[in-house]
C-alpha positions in Angstrom: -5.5 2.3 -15.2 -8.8 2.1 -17.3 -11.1 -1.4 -16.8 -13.6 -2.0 -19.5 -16.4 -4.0 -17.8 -18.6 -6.0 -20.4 -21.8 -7.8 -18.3 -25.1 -8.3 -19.3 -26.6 -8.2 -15.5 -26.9 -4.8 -14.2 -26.6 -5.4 -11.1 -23.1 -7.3 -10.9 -21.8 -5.0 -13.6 -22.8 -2.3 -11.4 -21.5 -3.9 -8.3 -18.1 -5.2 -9.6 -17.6 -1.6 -10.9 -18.2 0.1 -7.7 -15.4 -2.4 -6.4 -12.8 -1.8 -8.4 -13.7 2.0 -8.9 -13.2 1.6 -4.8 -9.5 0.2 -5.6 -8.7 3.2 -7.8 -9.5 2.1 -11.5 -11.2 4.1 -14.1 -14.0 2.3 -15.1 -16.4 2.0 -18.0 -19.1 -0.2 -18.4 -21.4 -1.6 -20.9 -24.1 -4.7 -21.2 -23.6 -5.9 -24.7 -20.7 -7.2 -27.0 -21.2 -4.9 -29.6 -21.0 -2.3 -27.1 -17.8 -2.8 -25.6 -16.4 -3.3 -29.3 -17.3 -0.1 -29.8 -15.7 1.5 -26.9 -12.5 -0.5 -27.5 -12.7 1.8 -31.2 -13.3 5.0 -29.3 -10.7 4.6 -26.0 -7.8 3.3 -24.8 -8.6 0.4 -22.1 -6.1 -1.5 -20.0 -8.0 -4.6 -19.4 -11.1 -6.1 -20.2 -13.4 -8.1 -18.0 -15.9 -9.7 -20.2 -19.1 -12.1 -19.1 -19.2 -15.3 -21.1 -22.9 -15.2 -21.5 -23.9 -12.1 -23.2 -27.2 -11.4 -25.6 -24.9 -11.0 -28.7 -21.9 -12.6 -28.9 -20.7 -14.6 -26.6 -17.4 -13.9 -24.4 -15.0 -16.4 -26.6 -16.5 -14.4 -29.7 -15.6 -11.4 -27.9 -12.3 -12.2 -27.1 -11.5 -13.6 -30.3 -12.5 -10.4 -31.7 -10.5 -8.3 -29.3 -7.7 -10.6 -29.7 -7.3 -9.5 -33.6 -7.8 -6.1 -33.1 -6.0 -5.5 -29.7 -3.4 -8.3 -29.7 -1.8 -6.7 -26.3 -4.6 -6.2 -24.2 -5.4 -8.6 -21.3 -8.7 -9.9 -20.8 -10.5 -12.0 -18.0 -13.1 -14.2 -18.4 -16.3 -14.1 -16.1 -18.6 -16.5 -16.4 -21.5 -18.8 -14.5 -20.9 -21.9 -16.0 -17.5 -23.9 -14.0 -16.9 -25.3 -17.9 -13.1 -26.7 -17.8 -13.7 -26.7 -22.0 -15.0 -23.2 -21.7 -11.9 -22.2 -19.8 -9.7 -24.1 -21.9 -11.4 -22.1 -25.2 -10.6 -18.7 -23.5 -7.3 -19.2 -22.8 -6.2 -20.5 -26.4 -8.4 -17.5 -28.0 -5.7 -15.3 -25.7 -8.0 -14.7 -22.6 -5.5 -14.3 -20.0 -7.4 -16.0 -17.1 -10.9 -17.4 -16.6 -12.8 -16.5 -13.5 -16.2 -18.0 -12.3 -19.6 -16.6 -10.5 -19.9 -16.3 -7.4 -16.7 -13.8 -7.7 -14.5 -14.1 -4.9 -13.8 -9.7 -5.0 -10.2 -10.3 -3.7 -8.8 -12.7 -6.2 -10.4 -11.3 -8.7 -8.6 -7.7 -7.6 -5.3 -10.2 -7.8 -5.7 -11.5 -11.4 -6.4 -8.0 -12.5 -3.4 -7.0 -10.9 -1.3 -9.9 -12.9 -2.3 -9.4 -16.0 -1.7 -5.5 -16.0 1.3 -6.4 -14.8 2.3 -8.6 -17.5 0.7 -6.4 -20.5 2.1 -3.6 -22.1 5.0 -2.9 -24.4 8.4 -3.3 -23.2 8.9 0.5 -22.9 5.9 0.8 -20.8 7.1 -2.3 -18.9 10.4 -0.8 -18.5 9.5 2.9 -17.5 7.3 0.9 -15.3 9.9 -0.9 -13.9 12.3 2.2 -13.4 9.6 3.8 -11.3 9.2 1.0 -9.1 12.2 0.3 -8.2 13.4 4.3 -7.3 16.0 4.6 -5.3 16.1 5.1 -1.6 16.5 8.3 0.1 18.8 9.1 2.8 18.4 12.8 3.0 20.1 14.7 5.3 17.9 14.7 8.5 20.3 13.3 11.8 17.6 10.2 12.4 16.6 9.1 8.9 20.5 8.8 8.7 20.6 6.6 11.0 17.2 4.6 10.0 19.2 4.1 6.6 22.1 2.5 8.2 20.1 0.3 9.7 18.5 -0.9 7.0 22.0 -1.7 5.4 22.9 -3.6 8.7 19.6 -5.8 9.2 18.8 -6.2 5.0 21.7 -9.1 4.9 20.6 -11.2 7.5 17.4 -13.4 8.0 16.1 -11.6 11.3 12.7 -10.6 11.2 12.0 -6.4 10.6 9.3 -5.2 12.3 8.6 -1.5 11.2 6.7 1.5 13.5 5.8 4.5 12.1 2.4 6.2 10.6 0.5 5.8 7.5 2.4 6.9 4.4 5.4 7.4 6.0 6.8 4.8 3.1 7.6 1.6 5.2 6.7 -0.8 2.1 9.6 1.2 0.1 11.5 0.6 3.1 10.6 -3.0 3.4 11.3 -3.7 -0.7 14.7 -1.9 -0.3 15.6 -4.7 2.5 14.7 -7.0 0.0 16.9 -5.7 -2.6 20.2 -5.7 -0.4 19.6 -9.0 0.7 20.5 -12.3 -0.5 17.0 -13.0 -1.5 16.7 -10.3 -4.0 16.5 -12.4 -7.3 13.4 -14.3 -5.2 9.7 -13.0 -5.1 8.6 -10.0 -2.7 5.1 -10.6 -1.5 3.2 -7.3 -0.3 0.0 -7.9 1.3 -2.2 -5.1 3.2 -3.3 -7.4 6.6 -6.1 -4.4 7.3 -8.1 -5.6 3.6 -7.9 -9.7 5.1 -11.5 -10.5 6.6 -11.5 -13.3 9.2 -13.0 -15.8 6.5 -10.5 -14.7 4.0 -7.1 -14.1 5.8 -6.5 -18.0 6.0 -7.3 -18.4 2.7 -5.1 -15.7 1.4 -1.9 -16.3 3.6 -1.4 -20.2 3.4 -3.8 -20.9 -0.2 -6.5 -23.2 -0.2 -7.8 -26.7 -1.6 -10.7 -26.7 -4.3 -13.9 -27.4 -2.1 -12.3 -25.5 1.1 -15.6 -23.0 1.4 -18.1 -22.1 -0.9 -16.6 -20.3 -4.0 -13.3 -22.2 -3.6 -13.6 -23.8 -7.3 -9.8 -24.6 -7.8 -7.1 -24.6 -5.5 -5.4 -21.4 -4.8 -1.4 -20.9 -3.6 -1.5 -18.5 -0.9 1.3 -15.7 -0.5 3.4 -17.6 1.6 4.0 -20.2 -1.6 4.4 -16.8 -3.4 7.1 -16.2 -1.3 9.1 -19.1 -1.3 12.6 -17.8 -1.2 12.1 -14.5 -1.2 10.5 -11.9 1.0 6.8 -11.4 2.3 5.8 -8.6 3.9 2.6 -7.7 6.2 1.6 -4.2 6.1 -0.6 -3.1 9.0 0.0 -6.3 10.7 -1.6 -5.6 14.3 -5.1 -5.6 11.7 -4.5 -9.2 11.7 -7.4 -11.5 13.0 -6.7 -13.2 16.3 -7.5 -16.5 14.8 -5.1 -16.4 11.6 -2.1 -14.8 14.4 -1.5 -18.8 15.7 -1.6 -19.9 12.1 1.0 -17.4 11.4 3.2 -17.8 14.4 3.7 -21.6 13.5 5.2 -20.5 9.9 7.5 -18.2 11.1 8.7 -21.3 13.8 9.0 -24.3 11.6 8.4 -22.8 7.8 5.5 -24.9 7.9 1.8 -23.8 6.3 -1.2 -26.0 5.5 -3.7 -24.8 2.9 -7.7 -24.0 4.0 -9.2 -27.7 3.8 -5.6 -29.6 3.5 -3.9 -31.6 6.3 -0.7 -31.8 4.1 2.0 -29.8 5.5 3.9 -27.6 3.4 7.4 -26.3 3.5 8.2 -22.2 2.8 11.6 -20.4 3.3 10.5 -17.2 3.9 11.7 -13.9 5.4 9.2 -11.4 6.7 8.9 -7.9 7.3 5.9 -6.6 9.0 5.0 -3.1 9.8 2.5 -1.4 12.1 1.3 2.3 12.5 -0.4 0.6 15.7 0.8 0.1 19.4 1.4 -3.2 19.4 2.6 -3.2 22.8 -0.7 -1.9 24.2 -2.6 -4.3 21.8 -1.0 -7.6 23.8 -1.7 -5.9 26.8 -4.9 -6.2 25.5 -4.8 -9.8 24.1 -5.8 -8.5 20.8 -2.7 -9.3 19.1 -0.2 -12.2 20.7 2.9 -11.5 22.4 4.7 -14.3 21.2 3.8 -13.2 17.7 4.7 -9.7 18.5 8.6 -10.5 20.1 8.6 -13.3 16.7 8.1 -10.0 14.4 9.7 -8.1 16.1 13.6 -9.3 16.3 14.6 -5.9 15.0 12.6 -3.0 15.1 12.7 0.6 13.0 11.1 3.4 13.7 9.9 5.5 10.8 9.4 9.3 11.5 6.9 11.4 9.9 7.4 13.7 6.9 6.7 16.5 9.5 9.9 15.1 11.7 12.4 15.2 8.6 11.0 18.4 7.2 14.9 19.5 6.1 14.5 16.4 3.7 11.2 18.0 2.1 13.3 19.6 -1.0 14.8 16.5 -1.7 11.2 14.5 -1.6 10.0 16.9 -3.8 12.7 16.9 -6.4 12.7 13.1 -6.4 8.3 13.1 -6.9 8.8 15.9 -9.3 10.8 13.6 -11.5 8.7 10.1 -10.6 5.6 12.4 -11.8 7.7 14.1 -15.2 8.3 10.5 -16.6 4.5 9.2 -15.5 3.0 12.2 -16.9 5.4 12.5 -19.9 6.2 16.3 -18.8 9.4 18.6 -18.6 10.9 18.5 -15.0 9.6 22.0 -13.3 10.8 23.7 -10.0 8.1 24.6 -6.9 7.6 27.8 -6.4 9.2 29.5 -3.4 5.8 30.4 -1.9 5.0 26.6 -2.5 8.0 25.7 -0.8 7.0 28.1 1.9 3.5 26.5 2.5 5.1 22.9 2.0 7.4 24.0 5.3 4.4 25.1 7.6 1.9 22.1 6.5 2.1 19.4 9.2 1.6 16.6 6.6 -0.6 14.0 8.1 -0.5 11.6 5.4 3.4 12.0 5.1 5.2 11.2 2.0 2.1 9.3 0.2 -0.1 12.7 0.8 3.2 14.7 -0.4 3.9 12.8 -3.5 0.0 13.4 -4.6 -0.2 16.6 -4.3 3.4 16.5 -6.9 1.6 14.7 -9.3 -1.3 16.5 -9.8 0.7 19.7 -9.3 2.5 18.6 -12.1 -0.3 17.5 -14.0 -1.8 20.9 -13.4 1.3 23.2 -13.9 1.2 25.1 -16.9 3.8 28.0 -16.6 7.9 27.2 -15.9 7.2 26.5 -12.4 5.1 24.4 -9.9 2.0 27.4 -8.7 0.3 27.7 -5.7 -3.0 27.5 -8.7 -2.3 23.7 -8.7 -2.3 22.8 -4.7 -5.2 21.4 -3.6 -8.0 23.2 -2.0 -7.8 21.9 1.2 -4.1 23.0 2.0 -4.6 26.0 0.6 -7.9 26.6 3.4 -5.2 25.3 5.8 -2.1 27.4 4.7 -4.7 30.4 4.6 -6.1 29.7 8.9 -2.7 29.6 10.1 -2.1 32.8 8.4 -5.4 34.2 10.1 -4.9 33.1 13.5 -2.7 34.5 15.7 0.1 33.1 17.8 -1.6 32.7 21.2 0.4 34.0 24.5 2.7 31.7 26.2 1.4 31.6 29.6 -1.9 30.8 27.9 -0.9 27.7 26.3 -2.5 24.4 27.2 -0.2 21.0 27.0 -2.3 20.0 24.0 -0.7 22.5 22.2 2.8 23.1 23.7 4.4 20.3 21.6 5.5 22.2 18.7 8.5 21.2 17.4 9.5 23.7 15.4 9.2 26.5 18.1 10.7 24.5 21.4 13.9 23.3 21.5 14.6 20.1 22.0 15.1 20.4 25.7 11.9 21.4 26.3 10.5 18.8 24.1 11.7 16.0 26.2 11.0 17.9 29.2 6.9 18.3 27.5 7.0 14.6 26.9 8.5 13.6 30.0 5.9 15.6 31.9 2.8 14.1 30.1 4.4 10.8 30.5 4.6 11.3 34.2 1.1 13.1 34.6 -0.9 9.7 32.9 1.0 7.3 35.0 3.2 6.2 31.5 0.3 5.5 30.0 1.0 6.2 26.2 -1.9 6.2 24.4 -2.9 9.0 26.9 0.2 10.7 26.9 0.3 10.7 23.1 -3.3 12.1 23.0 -2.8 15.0 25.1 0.3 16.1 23.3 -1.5 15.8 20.1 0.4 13.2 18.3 -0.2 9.6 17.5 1.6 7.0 19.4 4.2 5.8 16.7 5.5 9.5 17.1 5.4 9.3 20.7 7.5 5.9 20.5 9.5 7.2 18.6 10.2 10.6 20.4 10.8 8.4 23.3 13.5 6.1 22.0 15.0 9.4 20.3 15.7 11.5 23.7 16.2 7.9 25.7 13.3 8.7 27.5 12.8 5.7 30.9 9.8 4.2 31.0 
């Protein structure tokens, strides 16, 4: 997505593009009307974010310009002046929203977000849509199988989900697939990323907040739970979340009750929540970092989600289904991998799971130029990896060292257990120990454990 940032001060411009460069935008800048005019003539933009006070035209001039030229594209007003007229005269020139200094960087990232969402033609909206919403896969691997049927069983009820499993394992496709079989699925879902809420903000973004609240709180804001209302909300990396905001949270999932930042007035929400972790939450109340009765609240059923490297007889299946996600983005022919990519694929231990898989598909795809998906497009960096495995040799058994006897490929599963159950054992069932010197995190561990039945 490309932002066209139009501000006369160097230093915001500069700062508010590093921010939203940092989010994953494209971004191109400029100080002057006249300049971002002529941009708009050279380049297709998504957005605009324009200063009111520029040393040419001003932003309504601007917008009204952009408005004739580029009737679809979204732009926000940024300005220093609170002006209720001013923001009254964007909005009936076509400015999509009206934003004031000092800029509040996570709202701000939420308004872009809106109005992207709400621009484009209705082809783009609905190619858009059909990409979203992909379909779940079950592939054929014994405990995904199982992780899918109970998905089906919990996604009807009200209970609680609390997902365990690494980063980019997909837990948020997971969690919006619950959604969709439930009875809430013509209700908002609500995604928020609990490691990105700071301390001050957390409150703020959760439960909204009055006009006045804190400095920079220039009109009152609805916070995700009101978002929510109905539907589903769900609280990626939720062991991330501050101590403080953990009672405020508790209380809403008890007695569907929030209260804005800087309001007494209690507010009802029907919500459902999902939450999901790549942490060990159990260890964490141990710790009194995150609050047990928070954590049994979250947690009245629990999956486990298993690494791409642990469902590795799925991989063809992933990579058909990115391959065609990527053809539609991309406007390309569907293309096979290679069987030396496939090869490489299979020995690559995939520590950013599906999200690092379906990547390296789309710029594979980007990058193909023959009939078939090349080991010329992988990236660099599993290349040097495929290329050191293929150097180093296999060292002797009796020479092995329990940080690297846990390979599942080459044990069976007997031995597995027996290899967990032995580290287990040797750190006194301490599992973040146990999970260290086997060389895996502890979501893996947890779920190895609950896999073999493993007592401790």
């Amino acid at each position: 997505m490309r932002i066209l940032v139009v501000d006369d001060d160097p230093a915001f411009n500069q700062l508010v593009s590093n921010y939203l460069q940092r989010q994953g935008f494209m971004i191109t800048s400029r100080h002057s009307s006249k300049g971002g005019l002529e941009e708009l003539s050279k380049d297709k933009f998504d957005l605009v974010l324009a200063d009111y006070k520029l040393p040419d035209l001003d932003g309504l001039a601007l917008i009204k310009k952009i408005k004739s030229s580029y009737a679809g594209l979204p732009v926000i007003l940024i300005t220093n002046y609170a002006d209720i007229r001013i923001a009254v005269d964007s909005i009936k020139l076509g400015a999509y929203e009206f934003v004031t200094k000092p800029v509040n960087p996570d709202e701000l990232l939420k308004v872009i977000k809106q109005a992207m969402a709400k621009s484009g033609t209705q082809e783009e909206r609905s190619l858009q849509k059909s990409i979203d919403s992909s379909e779940y896969i079950i592939g054929q691997n014994t405990h995904t199988n199982q992780l899918w049927k109970h998905v089906t069983m919990v996604a009807p009820t009200k209970m609680c989900v609390l997902m365990i499993g690494e980063s980019g394992t997909g837990k948020e496709h997971i969690a919006r697939t619950i959604h969709k079989l439930s009875r809430r699925n013509n209700s908002p879902f609500v995604a928020v990323d609990c490691g990105a809420l700071s301390v001050d903000l957390a409150g703020s973004e959760l439960f909204g907040h009055v006009k006045g609240a804190f400095t920079g709180a220039h009109i009152d804001k609805k916070g995700l739970f009101e978002e929510a209302h109905g539907g589903t909300l769900f609280l990626d990396e939720v062991g991330n979340l501050p101590y403080e905001v953990q009672v405020l949270l508790l209380r809403a999932i008890q007695e569907g009750i929030i209260k804005k930042v800087g309001n007494n007035q209690e507010i009802k929400v029907d919500v459902r929540l999902i939450a999901a972790t790549n942490e060990d939450l159990d260890s964490a109340t141990e710790e009194n970092t995150f609050r047990n009765d928070l954590y049994h609240r979250l947690n009245e059923f629990e999956l486990n989600v298993p690494p791409l490297k642990d469902r590795l007889d799925d991989l063809d299946e992933f990579c058909q289904f990115f391959i065609k996600q990527a053809c539609i983005e991309l406007e390309k022919t569907p293309l096979p991998i290679s069987t030396e990519v496939r090869d490489i694929f299979q020995t690559y231990h995939w520590p950013g799971n599906l999200r690092e898989l379906k990547n390296i598909i789309r710029r594979a795809v980007l990058l193909a130029t023959g009939d078939q998906i090349t080991i010329e497009s992988l990236p660099t960096g599993l290349m040097e990896d495929h290329r050191k495995k293929q150097a180093t040799p296999l060292a002797p058994a009796n020479d092995l060292v329990l940080q690297e006897e846990l390979n599942i490929k080459n044990h069976s599963q007997v031995q597995e257990k027996q290899l967990i159950e032995n580290a287990l054992e040797k750190y006194k069932y301490n599992k973040t120990k146990a999970a260290n010197a086997l060389s895996i995190d502890r979501s893996t561990l947890y779920y190895k454990i609950k896999q073999y039945s493993i007592d401790c």
